[in-house]
C-alpha positions as CSV (number, residue, x, y, z in Angstrom):
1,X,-15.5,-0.1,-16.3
2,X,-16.5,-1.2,-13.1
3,X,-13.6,-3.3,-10.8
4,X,-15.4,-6.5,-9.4
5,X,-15.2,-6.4,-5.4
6,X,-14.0,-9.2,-3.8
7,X,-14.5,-10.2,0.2
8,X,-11.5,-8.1,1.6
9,X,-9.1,-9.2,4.3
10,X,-8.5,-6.5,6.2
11,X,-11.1,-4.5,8.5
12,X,-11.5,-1.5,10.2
13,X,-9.7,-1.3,13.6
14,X,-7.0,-4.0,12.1
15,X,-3.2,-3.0,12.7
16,X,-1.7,-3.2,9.4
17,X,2.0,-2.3,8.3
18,X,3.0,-1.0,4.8
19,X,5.1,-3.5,2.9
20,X,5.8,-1.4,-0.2
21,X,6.9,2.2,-1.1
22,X,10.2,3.8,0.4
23,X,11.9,3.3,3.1
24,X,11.7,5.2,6.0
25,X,15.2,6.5,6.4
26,X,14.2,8.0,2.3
27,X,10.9,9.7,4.2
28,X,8.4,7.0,2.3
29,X,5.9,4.7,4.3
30,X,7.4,1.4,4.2
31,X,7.5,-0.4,7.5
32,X,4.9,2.0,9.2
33,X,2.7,0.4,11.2
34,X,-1.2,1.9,11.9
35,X,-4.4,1.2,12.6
36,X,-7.3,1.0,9.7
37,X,-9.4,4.1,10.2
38,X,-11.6,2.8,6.8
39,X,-11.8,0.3,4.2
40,X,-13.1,1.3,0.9
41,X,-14.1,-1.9,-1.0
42,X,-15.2,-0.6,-4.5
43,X,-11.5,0.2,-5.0
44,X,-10.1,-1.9,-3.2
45,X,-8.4,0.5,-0.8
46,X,-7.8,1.1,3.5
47,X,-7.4,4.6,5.0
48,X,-4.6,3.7,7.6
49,X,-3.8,6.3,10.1
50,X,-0.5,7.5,10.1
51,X,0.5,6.6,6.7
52,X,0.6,8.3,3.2
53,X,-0.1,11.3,4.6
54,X,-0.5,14.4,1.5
55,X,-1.2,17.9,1.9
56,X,-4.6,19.6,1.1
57,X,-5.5,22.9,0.4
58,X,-8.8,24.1,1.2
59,X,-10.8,27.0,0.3
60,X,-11.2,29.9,2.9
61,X,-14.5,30.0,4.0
62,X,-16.3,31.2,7.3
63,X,-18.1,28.7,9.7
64,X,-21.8,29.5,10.7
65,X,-19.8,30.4,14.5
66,X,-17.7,33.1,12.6
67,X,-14.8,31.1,12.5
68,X,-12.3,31.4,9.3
69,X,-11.6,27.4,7.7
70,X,-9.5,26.5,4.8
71,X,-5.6,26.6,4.6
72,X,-3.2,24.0,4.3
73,X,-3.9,21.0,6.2
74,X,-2.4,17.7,6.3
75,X,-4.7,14.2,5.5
76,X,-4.2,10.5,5.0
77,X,-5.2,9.6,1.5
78,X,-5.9,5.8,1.2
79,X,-3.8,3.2,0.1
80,X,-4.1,-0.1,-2.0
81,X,-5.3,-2.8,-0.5
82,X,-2.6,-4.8,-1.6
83,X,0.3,-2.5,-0.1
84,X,-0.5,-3.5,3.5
85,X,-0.6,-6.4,5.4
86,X,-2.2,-7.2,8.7
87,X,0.2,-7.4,12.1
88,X,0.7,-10.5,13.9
89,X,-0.1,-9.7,17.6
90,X,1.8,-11.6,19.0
91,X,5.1,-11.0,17.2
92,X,4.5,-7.5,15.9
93,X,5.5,-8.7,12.2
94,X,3.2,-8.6,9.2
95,X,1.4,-11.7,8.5
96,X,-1.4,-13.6,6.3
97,X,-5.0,-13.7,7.4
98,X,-6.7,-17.5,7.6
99,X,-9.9,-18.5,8.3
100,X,-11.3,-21.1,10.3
101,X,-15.0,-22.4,11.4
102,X,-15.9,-23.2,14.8
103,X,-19.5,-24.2,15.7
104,X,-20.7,-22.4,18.7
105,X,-23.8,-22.7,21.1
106,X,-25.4,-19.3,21.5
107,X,-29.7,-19.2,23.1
108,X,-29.5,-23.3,22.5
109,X,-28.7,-23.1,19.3
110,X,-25.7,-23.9,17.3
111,X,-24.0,-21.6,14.8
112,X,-21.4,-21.8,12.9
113,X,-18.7,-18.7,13.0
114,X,-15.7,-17.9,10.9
115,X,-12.7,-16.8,12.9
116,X,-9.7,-14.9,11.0
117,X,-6.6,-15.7,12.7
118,X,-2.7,-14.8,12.2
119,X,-1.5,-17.2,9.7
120,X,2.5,-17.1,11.4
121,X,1.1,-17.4,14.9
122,X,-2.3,-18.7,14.6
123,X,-3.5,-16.2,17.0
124,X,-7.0,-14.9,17.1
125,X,-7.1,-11.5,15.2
């Protein structure tokens, strides 16, 4: 069965932190802060640099310039969407994501643009 996608708050290049999972000191993710490398909205999911990091074993295979590939290598898998939350910038502290509308005057016209912004701060994110 197919999950119904919904507008997502968090975009690529946002600085989110993990809010869930273990704690650092007990090696999870929890508290972690990274950037969003990709968003995956059909499942809901980001791909967050730094965090939930598994190990992947390839098959050994030869590039076409001779070179051997495969081994063990170590890649971010992607999280739920719902185990992150977006980083305030100016306190450094995870936060909500609002939305406002501003009308602005771009070629002589007027358009109206949707701004996210930090929900603790109400800084521009």
């Amino acid at each position: 069965m197919a999950q119904k996608t919904v507008k997502l708050k968090i975009k690529k290049g946002d600085l989110v932190q993990m809010i869930t999972g273990a704690r650092q000191e007990r090696g999870g993710d929890r508290g972690k802060q990274g950037k969003v490398l990709r968003v995956f909205p059909e499942s809901n999911r980001v791909l967050v640099e730094g965090i939930n990091r598994v190990t992947k074993h390839t098959k050994a295979g030869q590039s076409q310039g001779g070179t051997k590939t495969g081994g063990i290598e170590v890649v971010e898998a992607p999280v739920h969407i719902s185990n992150v939350a977006v980083v305030d910038p100016e306190t450094k502290k995870p936060t909500r994501v609002g939305y406002r509308t501003e009308t602005v005057e771009r070629d002589g016209r007027e358009r109206v643009v949707r701004i996210r912004f930090a929900k603790s701060s109400g800084k521009d994110l």
